[in-house]
mmJSON file of the N, C-alpha and C atoms, coordinates in Angstrom:
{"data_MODEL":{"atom_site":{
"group_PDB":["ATOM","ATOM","ATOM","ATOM","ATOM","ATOM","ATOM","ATOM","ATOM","ATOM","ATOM","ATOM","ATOM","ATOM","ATOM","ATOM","ATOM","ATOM","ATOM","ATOM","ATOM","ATOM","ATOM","ATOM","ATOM","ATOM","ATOM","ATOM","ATOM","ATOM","ATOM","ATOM","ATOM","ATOM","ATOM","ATOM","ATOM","ATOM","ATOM","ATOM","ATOM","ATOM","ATOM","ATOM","ATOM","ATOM","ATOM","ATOM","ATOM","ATOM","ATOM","ATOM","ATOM","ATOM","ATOM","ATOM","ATOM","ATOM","ATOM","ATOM","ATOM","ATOM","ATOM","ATOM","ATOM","ATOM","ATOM","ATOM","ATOM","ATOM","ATOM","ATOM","ATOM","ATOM","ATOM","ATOM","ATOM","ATOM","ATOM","ATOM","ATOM","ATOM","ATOM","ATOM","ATOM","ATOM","ATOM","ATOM","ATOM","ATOM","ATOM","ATOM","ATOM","ATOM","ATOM","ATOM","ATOM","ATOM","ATOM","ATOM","ATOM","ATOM","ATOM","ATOM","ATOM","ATOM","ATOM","ATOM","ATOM","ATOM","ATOM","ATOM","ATOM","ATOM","ATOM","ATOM","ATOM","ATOM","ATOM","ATOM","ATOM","ATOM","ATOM","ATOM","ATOM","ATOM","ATOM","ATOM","ATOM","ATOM","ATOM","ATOM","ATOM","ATOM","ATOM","ATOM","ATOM","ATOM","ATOM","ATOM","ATOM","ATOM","ATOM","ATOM","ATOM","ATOM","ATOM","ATOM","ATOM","ATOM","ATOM","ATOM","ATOM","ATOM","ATOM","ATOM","ATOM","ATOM","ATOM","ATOM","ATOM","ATOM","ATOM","ATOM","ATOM","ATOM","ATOM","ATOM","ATOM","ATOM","ATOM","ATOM","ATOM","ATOM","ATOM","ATOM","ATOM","ATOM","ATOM","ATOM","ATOM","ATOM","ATOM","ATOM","ATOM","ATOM","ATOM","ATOM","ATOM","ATOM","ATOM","ATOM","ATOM","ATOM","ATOM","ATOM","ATOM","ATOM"],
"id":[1,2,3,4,5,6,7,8,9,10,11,12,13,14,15,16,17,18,19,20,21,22,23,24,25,26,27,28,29,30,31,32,33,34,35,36,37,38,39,40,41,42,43,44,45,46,47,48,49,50,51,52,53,54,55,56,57,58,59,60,61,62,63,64,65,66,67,68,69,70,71,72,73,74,75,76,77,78,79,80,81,82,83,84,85,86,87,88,89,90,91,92,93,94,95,96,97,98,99,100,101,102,103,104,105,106,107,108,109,110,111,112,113,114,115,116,117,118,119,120,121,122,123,124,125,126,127,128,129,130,131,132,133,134,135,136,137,138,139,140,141,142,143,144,145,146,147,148,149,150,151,152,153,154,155,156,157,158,159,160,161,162,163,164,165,166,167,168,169,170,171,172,173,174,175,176,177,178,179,180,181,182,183,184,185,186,187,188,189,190,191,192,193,194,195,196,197,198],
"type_symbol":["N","C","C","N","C","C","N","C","C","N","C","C","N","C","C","N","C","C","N","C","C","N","C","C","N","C","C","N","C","C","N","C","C","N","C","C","N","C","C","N","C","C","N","C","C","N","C","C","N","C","C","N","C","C","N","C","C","N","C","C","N","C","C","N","C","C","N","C","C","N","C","C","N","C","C","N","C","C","N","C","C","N","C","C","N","C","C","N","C","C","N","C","C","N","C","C","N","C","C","N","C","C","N","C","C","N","C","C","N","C","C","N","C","C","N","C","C","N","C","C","N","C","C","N","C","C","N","C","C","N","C","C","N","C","C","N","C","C","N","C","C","N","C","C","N","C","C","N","C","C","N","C","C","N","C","C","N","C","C","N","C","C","N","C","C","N","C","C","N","C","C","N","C","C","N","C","C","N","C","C","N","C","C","N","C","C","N","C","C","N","C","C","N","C","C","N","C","C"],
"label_atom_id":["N","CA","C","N","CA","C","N","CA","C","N","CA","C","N","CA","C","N","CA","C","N","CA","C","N","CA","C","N","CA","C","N","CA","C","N","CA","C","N","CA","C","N","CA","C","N","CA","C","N","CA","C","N","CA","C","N","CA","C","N","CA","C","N","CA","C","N","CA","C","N","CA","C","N","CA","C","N","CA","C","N","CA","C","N","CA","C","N","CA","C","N","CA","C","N","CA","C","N","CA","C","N","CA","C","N","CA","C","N","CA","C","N","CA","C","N","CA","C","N","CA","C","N","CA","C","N","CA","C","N","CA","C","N","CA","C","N","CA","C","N","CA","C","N","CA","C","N","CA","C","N","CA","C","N","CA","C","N","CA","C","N","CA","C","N","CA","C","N","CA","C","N","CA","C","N","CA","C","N","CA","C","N","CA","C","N","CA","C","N","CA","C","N","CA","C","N","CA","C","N","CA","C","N","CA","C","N","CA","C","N","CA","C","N","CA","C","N","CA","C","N","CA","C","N","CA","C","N","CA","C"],
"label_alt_id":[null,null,null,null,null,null,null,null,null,null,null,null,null,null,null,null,null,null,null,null,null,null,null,null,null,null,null,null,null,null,null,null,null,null,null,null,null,null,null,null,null,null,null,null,null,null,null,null,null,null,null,null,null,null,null,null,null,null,null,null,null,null,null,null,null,null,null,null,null,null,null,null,null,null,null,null,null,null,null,null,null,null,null,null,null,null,null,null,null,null,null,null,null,null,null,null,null,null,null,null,null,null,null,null,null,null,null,null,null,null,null,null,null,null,null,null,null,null,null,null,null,null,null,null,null,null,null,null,null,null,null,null,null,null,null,null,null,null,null,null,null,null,null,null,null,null,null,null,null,null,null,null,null,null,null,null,null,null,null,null,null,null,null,null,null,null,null,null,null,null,null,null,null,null,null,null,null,null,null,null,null,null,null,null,null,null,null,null,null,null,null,null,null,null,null,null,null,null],
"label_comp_id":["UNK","UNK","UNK","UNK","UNK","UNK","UNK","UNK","UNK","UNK","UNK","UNK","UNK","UNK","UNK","UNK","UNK","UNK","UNK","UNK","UNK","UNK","UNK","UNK","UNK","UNK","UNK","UNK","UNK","UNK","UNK","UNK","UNK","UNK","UNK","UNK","UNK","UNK","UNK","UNK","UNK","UNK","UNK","UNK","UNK","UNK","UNK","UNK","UNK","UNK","UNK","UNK","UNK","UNK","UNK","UNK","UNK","UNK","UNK","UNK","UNK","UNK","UNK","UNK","UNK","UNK","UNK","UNK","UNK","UNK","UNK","UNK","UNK","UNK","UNK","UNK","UNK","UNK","UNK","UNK","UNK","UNK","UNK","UNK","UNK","UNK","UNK","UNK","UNK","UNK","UNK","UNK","UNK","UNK","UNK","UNK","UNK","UNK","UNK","UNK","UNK","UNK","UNK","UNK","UNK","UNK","UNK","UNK","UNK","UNK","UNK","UNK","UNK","UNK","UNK","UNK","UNK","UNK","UNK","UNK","UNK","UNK","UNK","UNK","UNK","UNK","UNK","UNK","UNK","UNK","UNK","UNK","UNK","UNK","UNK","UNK","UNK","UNK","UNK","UNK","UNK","UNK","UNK","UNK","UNK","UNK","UNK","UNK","UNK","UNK","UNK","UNK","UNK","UNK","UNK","UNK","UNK","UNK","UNK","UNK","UNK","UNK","UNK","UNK","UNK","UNK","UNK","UNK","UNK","UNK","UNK","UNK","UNK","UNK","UNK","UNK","UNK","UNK","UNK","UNK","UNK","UNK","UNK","UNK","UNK","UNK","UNK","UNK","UNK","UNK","UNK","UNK","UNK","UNK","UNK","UNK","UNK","UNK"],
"label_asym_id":["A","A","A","A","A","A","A","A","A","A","A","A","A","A","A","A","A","A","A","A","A","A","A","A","A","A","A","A","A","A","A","A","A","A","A","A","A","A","A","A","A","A","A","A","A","A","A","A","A","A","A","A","A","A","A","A","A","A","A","A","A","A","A","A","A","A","A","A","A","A","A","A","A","A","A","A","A","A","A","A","A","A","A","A","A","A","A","A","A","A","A","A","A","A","A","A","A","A","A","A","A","A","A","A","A","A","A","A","A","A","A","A","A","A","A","A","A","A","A","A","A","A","A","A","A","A","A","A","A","A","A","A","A","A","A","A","A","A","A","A","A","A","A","A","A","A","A","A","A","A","A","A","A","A","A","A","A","A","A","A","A","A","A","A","A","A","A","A","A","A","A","A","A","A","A","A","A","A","A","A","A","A","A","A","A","A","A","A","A","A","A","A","A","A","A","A","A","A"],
"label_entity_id":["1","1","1","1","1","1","1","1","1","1","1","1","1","1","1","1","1","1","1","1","1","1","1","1","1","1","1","1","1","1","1","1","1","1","1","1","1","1","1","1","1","1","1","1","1","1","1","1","1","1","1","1","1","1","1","1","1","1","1","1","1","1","1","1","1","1","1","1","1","1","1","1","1","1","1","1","1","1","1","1","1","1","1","1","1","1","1","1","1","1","1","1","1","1","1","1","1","1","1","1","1","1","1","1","1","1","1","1","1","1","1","1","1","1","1","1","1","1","1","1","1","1","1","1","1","1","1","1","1","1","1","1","1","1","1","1","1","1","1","1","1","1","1","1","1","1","1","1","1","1","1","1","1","1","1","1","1","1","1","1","1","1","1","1","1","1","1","1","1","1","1","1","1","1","1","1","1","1","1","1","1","1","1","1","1","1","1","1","1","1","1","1","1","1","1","1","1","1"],
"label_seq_id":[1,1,1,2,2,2,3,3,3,4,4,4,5,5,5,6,6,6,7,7,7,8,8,8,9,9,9,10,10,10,11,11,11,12,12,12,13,13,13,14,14,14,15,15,15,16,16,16,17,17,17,18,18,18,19,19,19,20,20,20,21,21,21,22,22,22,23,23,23,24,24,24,25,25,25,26,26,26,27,27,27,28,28,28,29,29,29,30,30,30,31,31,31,32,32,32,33,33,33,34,34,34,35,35,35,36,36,36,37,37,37,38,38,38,39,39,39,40,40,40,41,41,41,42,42,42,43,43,43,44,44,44,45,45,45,46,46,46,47,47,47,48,48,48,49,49,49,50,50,50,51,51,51,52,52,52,53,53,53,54,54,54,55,55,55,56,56,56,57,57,57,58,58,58,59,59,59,60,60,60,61,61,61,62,62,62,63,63,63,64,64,64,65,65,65,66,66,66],
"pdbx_PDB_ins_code":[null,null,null,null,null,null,null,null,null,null,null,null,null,null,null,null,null,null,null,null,null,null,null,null,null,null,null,null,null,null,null,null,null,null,null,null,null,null,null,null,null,null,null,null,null,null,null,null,null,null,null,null,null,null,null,null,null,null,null,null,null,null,null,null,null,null,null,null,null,null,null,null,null,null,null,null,null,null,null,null,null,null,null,null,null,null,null,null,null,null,null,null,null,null,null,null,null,null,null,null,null,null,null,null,null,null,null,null,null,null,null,null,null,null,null,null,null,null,null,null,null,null,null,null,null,null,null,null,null,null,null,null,null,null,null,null,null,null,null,null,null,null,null,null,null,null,null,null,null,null,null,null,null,null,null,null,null,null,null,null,null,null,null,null,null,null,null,null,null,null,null,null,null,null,null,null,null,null,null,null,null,null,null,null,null,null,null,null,null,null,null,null,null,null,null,null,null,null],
"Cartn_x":[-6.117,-5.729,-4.846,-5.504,-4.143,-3.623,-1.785,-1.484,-0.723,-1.636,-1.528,-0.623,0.792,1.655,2.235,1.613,2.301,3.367,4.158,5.864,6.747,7.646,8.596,9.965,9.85,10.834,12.374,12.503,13.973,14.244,13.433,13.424,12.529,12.448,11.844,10.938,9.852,9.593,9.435,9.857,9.55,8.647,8.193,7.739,9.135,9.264,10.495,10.038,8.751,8.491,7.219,6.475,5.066,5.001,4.049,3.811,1.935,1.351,0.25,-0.061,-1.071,-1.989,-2.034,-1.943,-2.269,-3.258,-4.094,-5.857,-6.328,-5.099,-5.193,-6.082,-6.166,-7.611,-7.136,-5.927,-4.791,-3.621,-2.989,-1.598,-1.095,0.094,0.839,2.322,2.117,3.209,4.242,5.563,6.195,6.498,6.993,7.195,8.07,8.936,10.644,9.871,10.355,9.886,11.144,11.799,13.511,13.549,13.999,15.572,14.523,13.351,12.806,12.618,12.146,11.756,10.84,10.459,9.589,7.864,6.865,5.937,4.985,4.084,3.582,1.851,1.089,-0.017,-0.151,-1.581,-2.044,-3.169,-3.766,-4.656,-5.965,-7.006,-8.066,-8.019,-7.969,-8.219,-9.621,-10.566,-11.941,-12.048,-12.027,-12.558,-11.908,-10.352,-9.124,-8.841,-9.468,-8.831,-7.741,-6.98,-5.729,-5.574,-4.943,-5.133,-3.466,-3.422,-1.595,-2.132,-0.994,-0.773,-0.133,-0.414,0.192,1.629,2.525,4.003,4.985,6.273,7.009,7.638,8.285,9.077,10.292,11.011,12.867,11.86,12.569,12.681,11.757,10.787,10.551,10.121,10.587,10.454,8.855,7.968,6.858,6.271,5.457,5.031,3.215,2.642,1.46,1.074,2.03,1.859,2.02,2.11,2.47,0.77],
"Cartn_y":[4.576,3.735,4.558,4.573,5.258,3.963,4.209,3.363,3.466,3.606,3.832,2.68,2.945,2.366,2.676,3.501,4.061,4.715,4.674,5.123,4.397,5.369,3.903,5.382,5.45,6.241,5.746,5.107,4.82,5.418,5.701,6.61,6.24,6.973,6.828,5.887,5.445,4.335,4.318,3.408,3.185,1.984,2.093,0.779,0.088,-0.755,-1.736,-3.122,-2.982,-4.01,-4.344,-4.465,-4.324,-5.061,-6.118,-6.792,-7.168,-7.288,-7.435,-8.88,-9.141,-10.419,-11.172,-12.483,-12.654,-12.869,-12.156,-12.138,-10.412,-9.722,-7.904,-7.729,-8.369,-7.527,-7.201,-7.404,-6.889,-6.357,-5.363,-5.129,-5.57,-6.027,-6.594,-5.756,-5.407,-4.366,-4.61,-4.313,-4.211,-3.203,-2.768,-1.534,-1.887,-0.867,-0.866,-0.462,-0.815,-0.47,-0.603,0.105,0.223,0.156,-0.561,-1.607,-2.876,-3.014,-4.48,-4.875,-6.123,-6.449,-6.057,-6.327,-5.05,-5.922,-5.086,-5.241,-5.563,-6.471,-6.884,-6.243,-5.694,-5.64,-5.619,-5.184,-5.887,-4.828,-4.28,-3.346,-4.204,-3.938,-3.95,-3.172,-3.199,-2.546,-1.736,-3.22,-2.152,-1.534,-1.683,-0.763,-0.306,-0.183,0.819,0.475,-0.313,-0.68,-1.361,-1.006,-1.742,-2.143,-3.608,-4.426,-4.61,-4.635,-5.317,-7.006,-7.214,-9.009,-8.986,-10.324,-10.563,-11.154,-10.478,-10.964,-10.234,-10.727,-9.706,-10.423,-9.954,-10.305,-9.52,-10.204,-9.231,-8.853,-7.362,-7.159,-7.951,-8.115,-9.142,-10.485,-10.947,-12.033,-13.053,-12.508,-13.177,-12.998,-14.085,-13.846,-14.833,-14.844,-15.083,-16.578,-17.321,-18.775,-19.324,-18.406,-19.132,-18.954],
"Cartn_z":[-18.593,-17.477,-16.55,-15.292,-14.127,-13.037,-13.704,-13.175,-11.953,-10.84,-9.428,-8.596,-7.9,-7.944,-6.696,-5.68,-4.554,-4.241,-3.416,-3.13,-2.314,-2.218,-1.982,-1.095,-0.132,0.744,0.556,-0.438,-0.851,-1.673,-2.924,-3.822,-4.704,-6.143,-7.557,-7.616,-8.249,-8.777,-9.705,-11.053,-12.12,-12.878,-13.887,-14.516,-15.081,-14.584,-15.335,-16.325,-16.287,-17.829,-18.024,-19.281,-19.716,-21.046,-20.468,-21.526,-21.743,-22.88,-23.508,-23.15,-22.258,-22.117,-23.561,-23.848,-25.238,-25.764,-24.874,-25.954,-25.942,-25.696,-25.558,-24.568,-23.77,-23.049,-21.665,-21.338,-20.269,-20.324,-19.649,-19.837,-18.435,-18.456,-17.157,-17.201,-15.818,-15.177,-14.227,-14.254,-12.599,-12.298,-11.44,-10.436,-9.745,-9.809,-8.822,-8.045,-6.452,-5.218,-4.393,-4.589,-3.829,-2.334,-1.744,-1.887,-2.055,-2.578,-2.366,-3.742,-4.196,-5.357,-6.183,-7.461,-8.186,-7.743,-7.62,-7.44,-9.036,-8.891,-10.358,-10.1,-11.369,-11.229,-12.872,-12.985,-14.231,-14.651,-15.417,-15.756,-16.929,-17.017,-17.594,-18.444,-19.6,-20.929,-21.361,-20.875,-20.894,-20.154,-18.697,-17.719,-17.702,-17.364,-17.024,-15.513,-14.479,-13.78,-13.464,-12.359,-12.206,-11.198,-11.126,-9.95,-9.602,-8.206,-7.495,-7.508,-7.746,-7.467,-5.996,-5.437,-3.843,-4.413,-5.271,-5.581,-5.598,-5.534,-5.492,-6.7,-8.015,-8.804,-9.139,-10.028,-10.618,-11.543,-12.013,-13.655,-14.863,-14.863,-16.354,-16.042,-14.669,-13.867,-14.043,-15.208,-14.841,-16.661,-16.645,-17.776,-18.11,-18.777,-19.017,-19.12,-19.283,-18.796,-17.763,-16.25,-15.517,-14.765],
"occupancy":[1.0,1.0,1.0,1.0,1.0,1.0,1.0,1.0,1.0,1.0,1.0,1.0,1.0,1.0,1.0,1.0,1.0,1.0,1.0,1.0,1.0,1.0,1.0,1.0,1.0,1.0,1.0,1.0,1.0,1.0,1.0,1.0,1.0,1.0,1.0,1.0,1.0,1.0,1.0,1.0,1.0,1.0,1.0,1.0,1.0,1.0,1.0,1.0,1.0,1.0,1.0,1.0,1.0,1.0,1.0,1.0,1.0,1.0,1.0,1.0,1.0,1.0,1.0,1.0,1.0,1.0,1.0,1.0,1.0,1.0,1.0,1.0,1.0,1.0,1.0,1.0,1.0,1.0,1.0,1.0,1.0,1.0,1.0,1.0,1.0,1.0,1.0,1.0,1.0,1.0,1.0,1.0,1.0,1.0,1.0,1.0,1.0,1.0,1.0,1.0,1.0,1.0,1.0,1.0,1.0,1.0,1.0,1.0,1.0,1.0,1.0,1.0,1.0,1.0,1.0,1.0,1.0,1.0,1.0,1.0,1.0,1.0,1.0,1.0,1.0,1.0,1.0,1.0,1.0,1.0,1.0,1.0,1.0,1.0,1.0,1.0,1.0,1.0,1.0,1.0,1.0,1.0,1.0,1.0,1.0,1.0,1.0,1.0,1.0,1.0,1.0,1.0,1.0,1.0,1.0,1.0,1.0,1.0,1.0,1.0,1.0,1.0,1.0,1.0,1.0,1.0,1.0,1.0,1.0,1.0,1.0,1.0,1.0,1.0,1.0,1.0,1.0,1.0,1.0,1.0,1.0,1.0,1.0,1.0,1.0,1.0,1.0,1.0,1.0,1.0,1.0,1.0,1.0,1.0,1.0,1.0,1.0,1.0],
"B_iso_or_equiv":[0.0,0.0,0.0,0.0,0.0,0.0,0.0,0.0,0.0,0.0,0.0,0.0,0.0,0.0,0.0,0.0,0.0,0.0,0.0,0.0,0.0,0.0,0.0,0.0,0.0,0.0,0.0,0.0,0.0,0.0,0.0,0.0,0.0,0.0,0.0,0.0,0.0,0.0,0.0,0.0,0.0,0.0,0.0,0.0,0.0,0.0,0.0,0.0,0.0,0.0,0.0,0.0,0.0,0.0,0.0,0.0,0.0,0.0,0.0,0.0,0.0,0.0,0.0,0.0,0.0,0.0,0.0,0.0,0.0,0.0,0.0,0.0,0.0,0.0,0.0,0.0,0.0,0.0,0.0,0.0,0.0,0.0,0.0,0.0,0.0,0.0,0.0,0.0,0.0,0.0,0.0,0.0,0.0,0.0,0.0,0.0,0.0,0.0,0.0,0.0,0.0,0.0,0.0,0.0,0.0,0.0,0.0,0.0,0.0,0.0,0.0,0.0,0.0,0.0,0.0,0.0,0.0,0.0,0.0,0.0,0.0,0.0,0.0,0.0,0.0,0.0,0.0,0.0,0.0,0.0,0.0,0.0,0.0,0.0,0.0,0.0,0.0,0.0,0.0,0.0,0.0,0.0,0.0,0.0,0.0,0.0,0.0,0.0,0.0,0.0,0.0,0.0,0.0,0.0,0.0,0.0,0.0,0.0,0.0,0.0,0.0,0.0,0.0,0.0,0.0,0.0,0.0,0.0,0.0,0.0,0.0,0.0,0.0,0.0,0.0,0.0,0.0,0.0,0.0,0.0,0.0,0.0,0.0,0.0,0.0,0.0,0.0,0.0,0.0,0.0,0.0,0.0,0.0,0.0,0.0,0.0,0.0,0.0],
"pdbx_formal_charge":[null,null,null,null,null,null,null,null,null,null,null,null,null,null,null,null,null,null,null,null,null,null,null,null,null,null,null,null,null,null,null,null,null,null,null,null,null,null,null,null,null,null,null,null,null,null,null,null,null,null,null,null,null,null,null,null,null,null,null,null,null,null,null,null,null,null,null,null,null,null,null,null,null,null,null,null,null,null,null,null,null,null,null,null,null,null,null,null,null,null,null,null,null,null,null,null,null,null,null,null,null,null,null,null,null,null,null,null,null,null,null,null,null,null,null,null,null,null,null,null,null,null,null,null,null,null,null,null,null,null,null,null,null,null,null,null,null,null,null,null,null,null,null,null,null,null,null,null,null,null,null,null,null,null,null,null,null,null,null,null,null,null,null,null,null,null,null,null,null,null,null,null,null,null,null,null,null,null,null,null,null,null,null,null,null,null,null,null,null,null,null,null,null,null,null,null,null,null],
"auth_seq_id":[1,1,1,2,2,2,3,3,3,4,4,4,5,5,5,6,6,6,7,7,7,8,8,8,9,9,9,10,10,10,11,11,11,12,12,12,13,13,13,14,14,14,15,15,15,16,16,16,17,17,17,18,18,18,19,19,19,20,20,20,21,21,21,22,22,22,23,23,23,24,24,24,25,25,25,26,26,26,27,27,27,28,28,28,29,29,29,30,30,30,31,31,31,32,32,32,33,33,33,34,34,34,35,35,35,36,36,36,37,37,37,38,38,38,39,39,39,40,40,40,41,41,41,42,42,42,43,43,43,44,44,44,45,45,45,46,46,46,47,47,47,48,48,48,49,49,49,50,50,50,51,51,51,52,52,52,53,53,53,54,54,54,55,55,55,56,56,56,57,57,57,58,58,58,59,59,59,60,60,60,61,61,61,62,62,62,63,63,63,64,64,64,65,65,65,66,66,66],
"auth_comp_id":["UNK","UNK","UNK","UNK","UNK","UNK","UNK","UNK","UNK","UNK","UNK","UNK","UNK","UNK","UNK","UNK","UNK","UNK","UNK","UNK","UNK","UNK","UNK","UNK","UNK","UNK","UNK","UNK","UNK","UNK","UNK","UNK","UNK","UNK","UNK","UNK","UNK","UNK","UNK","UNK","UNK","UNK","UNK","UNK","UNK","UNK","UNK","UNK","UNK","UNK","UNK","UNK","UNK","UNK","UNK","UNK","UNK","UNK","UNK","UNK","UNK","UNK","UNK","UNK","UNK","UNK","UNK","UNK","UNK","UNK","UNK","UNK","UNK","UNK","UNK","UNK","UNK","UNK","UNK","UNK","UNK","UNK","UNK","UNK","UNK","UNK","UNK","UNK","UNK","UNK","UNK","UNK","UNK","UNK","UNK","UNK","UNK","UNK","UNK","UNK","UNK","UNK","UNK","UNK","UNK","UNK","UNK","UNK","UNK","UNK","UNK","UNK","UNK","UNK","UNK","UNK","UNK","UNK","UNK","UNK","UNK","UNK","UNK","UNK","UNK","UNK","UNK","UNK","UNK","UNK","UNK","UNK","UNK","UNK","UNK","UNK","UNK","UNK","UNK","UNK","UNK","UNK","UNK","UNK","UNK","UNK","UNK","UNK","UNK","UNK","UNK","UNK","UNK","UNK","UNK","UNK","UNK","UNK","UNK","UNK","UNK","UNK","UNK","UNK","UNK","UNK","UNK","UNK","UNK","UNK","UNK","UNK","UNK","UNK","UNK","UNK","UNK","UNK","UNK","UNK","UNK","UNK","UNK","UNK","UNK","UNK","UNK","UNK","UNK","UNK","UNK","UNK","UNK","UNK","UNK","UNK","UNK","UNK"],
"auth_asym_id":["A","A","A","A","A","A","A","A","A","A","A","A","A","A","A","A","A","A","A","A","A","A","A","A","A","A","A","A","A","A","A","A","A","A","A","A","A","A","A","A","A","A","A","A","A","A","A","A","A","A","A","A","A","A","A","A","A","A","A","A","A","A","A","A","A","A","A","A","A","A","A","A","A","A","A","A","A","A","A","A","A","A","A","A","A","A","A","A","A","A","A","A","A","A","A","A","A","A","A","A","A","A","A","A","A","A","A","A","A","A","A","A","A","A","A","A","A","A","A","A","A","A","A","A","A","A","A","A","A","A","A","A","A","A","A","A","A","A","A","A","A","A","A","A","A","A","A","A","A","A","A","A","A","A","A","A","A","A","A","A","A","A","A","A","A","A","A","A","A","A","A","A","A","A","A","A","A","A","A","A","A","A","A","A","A","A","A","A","A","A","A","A","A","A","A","A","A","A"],
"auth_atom_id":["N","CA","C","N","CA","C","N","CA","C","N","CA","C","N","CA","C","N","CA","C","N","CA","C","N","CA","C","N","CA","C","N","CA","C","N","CA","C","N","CA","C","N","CA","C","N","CA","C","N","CA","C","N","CA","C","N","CA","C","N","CA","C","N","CA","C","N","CA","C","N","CA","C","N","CA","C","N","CA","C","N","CA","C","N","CA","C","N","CA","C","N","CA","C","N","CA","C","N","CA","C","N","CA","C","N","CA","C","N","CA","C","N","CA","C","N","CA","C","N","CA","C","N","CA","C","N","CA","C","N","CA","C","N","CA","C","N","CA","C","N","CA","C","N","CA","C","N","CA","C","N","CA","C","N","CA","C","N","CA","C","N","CA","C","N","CA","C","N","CA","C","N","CA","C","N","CA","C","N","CA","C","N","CA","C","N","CA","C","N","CA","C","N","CA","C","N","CA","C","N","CA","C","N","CA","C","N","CA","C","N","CA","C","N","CA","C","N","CA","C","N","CA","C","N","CA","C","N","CA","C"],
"pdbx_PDB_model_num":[1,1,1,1,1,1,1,1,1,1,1,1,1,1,1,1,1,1,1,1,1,1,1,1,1,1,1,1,1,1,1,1,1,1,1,1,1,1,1,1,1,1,1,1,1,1,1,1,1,1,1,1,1,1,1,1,1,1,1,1,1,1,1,1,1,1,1,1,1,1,1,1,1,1,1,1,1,1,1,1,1,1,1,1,1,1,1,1,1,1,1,1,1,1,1,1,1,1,1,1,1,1,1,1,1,1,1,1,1,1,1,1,1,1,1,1,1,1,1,1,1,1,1,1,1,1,1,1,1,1,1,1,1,1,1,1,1,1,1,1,1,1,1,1,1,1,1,1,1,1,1,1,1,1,1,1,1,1,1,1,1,1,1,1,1,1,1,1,1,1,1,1,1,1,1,1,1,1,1,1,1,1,1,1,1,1,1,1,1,1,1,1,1,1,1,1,1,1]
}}}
């Protein structure tokens, strides 16, 4: 999986939290995107694609029941 995440002219970006879909067949991501809120996307396990969500979340801010 390449997890393609852009840049961010404020600085660094990191993954700040990753959690497992609960049927494994996704991983869900955020991304610091400095000075703004972290950006969420989500990857495909089989294929290896990775998709952005239209959200902006905090830290951890999201999870699989919503």
């Amino acid at each position: 999986i390449i997890a393609r995440w852009g840049w961010s002219v404020f600085g660094p970006r990191h993954i700040t939290a990753l959690q497992w879909s609960p049927d494994a067949k996704y991983i869900a991501y955020s991304v610091s995107k400095p000075p703004f809120e972290d950006e969420l996307f989500y990857a495909d396990i089989a294929t290896g694609q990775c998709f952005q969500l239209p959200v902006r979340v905090g830290q951890a801010g999201w999870d699989w029941t919503r």
